[in-house]
N, C-alpha and C positions, 0 to 999 in steps of 0.2 A: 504493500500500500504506500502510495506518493504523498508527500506531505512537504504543502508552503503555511507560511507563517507573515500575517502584516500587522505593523503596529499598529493601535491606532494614535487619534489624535488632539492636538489644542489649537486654536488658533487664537493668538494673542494681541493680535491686530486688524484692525479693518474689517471684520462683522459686517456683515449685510453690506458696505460698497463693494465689497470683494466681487459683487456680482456685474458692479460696471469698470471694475480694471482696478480700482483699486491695490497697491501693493499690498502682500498678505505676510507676513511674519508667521508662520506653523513649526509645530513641533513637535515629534512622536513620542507617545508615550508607552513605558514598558510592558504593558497589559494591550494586549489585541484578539486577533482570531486567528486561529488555526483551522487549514483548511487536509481534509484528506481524500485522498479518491484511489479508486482501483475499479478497473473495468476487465468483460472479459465477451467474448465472441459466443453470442449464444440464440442470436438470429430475432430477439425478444424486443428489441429498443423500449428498453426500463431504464426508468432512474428511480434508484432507489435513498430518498433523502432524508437524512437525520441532521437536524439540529441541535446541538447542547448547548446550554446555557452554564457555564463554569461547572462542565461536568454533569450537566443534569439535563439530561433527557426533555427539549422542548417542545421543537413541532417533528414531527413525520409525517413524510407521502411519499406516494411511489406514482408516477407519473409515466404514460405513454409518450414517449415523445415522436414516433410516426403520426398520431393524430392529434396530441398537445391536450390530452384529455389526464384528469386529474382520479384515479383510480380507488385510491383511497389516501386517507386524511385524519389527522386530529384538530385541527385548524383550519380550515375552507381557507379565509381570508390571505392568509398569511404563505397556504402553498398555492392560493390564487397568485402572490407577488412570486412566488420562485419560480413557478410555472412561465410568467412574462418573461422573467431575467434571464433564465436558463433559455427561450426562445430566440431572446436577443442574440446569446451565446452563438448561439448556433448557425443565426443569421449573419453572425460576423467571422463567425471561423471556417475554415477549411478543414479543420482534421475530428472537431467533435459534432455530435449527434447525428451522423453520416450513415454510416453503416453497418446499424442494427446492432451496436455492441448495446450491452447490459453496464448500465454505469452505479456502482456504489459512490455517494458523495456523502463525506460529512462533513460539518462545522460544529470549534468548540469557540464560545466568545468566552474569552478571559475574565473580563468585568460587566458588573450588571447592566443590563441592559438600559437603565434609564440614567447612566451617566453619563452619554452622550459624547464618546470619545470614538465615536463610528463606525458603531458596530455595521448599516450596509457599505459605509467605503471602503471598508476591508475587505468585507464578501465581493465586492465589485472587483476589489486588484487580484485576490486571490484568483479566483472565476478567470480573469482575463488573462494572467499568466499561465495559467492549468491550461488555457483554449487558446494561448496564441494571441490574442487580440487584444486593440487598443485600450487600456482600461478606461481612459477619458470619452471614446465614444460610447462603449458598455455603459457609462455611468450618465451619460448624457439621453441619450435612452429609455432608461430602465428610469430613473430617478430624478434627475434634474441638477442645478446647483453648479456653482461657482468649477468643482473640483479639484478645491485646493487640499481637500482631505484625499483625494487621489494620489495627490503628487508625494503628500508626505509619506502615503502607505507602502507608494513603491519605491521612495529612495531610504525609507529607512533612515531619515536625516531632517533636520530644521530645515527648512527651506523658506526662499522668495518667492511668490508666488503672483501671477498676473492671470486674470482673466483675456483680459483683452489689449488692443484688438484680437490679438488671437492668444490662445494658451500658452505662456513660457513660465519656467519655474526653472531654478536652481540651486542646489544645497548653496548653506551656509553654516557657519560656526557662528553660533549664540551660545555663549559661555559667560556670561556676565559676573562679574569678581564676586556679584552677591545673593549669587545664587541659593546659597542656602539660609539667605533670610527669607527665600520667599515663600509660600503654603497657599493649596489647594483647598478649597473649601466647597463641598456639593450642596446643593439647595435643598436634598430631599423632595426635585423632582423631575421630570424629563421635559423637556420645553419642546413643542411641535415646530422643530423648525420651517415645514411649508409654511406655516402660518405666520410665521414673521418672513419670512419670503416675500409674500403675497401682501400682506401691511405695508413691509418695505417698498414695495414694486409700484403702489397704487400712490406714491409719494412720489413731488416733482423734484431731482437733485441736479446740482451743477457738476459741470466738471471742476470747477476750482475745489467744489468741496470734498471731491473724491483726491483732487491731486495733495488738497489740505492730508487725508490720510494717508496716503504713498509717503510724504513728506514725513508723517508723527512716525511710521513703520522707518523709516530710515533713521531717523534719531535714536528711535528704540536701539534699534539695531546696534549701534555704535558705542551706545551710553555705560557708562561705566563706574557710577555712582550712583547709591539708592535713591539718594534724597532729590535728583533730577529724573531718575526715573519715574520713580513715585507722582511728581509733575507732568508728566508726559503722560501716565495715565490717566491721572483725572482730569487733563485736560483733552482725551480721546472720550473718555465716558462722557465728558459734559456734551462735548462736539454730537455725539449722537442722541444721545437726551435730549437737547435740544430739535432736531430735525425731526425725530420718531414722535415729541410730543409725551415722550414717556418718562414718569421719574429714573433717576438712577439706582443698581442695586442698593447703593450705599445710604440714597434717600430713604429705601424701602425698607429695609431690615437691619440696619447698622448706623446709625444716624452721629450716634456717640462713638464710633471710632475712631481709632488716630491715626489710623494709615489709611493709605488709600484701598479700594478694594474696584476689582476691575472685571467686567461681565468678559465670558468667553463664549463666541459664539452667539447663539440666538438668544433674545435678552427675558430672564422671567425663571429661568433653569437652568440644568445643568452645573456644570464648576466655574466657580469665580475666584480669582488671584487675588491674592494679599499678601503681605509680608508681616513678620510675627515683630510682637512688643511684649511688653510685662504682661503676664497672664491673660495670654488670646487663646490659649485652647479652654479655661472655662470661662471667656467671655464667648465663644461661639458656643460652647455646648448649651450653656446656659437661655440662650437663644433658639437650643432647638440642633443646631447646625454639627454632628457630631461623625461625619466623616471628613479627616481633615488628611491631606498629603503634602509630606515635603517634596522639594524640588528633587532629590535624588530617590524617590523610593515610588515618584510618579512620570519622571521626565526619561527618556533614553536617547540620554546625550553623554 
């Protein structure tokens, strides 16, 4: 049995312009998905697919793929979407769902699912290296979205990342001298990102304000001192809070903090950046907030 492995991911910069070019600062983290497969010639065109959730047994189906019909199920919905994706698959490769093999596929996701570190951009790079094909058009396809959690899956590295005009991205070393002040903190809960997608999209934006972010992601980039970092955040958080019309995380559930704290990704969920002071692990817990990660036992860099 064949087995790839993609991290997943954070993106610490540029949230929702990322989808008009915006520069994107990402970065893989050590917990992803692992993907396995083993097929055999048996004239049946079966997939046989198992999901695990950190080890635990989540959706199952087994799937025709000569007439794309869904056989059996523990979840309709949910092997309604692999059924699409694995079709995409197939649509863009040359060497899978061809000829009549019998496919065993499985996937384990590392971390729970509503942490929002990517669990399908994983499945989309993995998918696309097992078949040969482009991950960014697979993912364009099946899902939608910028693809900057693409780019980090498959290089396994921080990277710069550009939508537009066309797709480019390349690693970078982000190693900031102070790294291990800084901590992960999950909200306790998964944020829809179509739906800040879709919020996002129905809003009129300039190019200066986009290039305003390309601008604060290269500062980042470079910055090498907490205390102007820390600036540079809260003045990305406000920059967006301001356009979206929506309070900031910090407005919302930490008002009395003394650092800054910085939304990743789609705003309302998922993990948010801070950096630690006198007794901030029972000032979050105390809040409710009691999954907390340092930068080395969450980051893989």
């Amino acid at each position: 049995m064949g087995e790839i492995f993609s991290p997943g991911k954070l993106m610490l910069t540029s949230e929702y312009f990322a989808m008009d070019g915006a520069l994107v600062l990402a970065v893989p983290t050590k917990l992803g998905q692992e993907f396995y497969f083993e097929e055999k010639y048996d004239g049946k065109s079966l997939i046989f697919w198992e999901a695990y959730h950190q080890n635990k047994l989540w959706l199952k189906a087994v799937i025709d793929y000569k007439n794309w019909q869904i056989i059996e199920t523990n979840i309709t919905s949910s092997a309604e979407f692999i059924l699409k994706t694995l079709k995409n698959v197939q649509s863009l490769s040359t060497i899978k769902f061809k000829n009549d093999f019998t496919y065993h596929l499985k996937t384990n996701l590392q971390f729970p699912a509503d942490y929002g570190l990517g669990s399908s951009s994983t499945l989309m790079t993995n998918l696309a290296e097992w078949a040969e094909i482009d991950p960014f058009r697979l993912n364009s396809i099946s899902l939608g979205g910028s693809g900057y959690d693409i780019a980090v899956a498959k290089e396994k590295s921080a990277v710069l990342f550009q939508s537009k005009p066309e797709i480019t991205y390349e690693r970078t070393n982000f190693n900031p001298s102070f790294k291990d002040e800084l901590i992960f903190i999950h909200l306790n809960q998964k944020q829809d990102s179509r739906q800040g997608i879709n919020f996002y999209k129905s809003k009129t934006k300039s190019q200066k304000l986009v290039d305003e972010f390309s601008n604060l992601t290269r500062n980042i980039l470079v910055c090498n001192e907490l205390g102007n970092f820390s600036e540079l955040m809260l003045i990305h958080e406000q920059q967006i809070s301001k356009f979206l019309e929506i309070p900031t995380v910090r407005e919302r559930f930490f008002a009395d903090i003394p650092v800054f704290v910085k939304s990743l990704g789609a705003w309302g969920g998922d993990f948010v950046m801070s950096s630690k002071f006198d007794g901030f692990e029972d000032y979050f817990w105390e809040k409710g907030f009691r999954t907390i990660f340092n930068w080395k036992d969450l980051i893989s860099l």
